[in-house]
C-alpha positions in Angstrom: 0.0 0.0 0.0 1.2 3.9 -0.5 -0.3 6.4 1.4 0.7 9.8 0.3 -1.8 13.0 -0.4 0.1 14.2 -3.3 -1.7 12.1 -6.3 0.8 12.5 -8.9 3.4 10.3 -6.7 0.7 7.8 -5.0 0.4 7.0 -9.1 4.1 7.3 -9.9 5.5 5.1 -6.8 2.6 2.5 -7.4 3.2 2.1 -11.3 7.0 1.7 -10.5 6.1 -1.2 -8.1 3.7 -2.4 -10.2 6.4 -3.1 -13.2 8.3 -4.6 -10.1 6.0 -7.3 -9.5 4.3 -5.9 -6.9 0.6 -5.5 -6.0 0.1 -1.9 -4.6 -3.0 -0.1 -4.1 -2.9 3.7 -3.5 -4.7 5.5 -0.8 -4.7 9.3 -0.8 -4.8 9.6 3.3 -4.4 8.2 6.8 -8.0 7.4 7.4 -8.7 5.9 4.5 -5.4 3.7 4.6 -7.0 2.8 8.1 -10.5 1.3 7.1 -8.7 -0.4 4.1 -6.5 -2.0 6.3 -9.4 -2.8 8.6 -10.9 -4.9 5.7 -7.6 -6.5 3.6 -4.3 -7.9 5.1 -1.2 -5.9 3.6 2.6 -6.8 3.9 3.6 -3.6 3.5 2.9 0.1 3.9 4.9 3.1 2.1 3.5 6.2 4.4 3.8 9.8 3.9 4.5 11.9 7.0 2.8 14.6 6.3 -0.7 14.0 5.0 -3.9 15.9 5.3 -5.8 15.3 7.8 -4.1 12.6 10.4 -0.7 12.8 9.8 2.1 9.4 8.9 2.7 9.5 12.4 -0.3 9.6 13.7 -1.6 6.8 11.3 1.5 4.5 12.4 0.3 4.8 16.0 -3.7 3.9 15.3 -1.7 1.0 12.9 0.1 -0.5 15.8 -3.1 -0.4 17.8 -4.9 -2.6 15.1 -2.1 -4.5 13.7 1.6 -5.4 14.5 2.8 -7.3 12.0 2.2 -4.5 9.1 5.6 -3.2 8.1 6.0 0.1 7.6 8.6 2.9 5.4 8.4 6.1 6.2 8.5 8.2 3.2 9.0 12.2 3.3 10.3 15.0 1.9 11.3 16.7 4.9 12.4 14.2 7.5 13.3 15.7 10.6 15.4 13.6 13.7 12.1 13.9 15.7 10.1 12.1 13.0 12.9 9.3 12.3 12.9 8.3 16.3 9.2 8.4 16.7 9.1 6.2 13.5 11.6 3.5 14.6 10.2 3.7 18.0 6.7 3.0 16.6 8.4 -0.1 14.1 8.8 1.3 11.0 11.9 -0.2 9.3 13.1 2.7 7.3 12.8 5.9 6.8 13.0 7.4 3.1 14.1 11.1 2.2 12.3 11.5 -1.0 12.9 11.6 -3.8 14.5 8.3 -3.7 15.3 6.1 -6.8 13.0 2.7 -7.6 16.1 0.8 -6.8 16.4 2.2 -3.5 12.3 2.1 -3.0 13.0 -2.0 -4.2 15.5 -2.9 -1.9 14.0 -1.0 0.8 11.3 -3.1 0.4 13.2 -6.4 -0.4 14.6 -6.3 2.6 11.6 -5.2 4.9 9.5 -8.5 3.4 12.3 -10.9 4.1 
C-alpha cells in the first residue's frame, strides 16, 4: 500500500512497483489507509509523513493499535530527527528522504519482506 496525499506520486511510486512485481494499491490519506487496512491484510505500507488530515505518524500509531505485524517505510520530503525516532520507536523499518530512486524504494522493500 502507498499512502501519500500528493496524487501525482501515489500514481508514480505504485506504477513503478507495479512493473516490479508488486501489488500496490494507493490510498490518498491516513483514514482511509486505516479502514482499508481494517478490511484486507497488507505486507507492507509506504507512508507519507505529512498528510492531510491525520498525519504518517499519527496513522502509524492507530496501525500499531490494530495490527503489528504491518511493516511500515516512512516516506517524506522533509524528514526531521524527531520524526525518524518516533518512527523507529513506533516499528517502522526505514525511513525514506524523498525523492528516492526505484532501486532504493525495491531494496527497501526487499529487505523489509524478508
Amino acid at each position: 500500500m502507498v499512502v501519500d496525499d500528493e496524487a501525482a506520486i501515489r500514481q508514480a511510486y505504485g506504477d513503478l512497483l507495479r512493473k516490479k512485481g508488486y501489488e500496490v494499491e494507493t490510498i490518498e490519506s491516513g483514514e482511509r489507509a486505516l479502514e482499508v487496512i481494517q478490511e484486507t491484510g497488507y505486507d507492507l505500507i509506504l507512508l507519507d509523513i505529512r498528510l492531510k488530515g491525520i498525519s504518517g505518524i499519527e496513522t502509524l500509531q492507530r496501525l500499531r493499535k490494530m495490527k503489528n505485524d504491518i511493516k511500515v517505510i516512512i516516506m517524506s520530503g522533509y524528514i526531521s530527527k524527531s520524526y525518524v525516532e518516533e518512527s523507529f520507536r513506533l516499528g517502522a523499518v526505514n525511513c525514506l528522504h524523498k525523492p528516492f530512486s526505484i532501486e532504493t524504494l525495491a531494496q527497501n522493500i526487499h529487505k523489509a519482506l524478508c
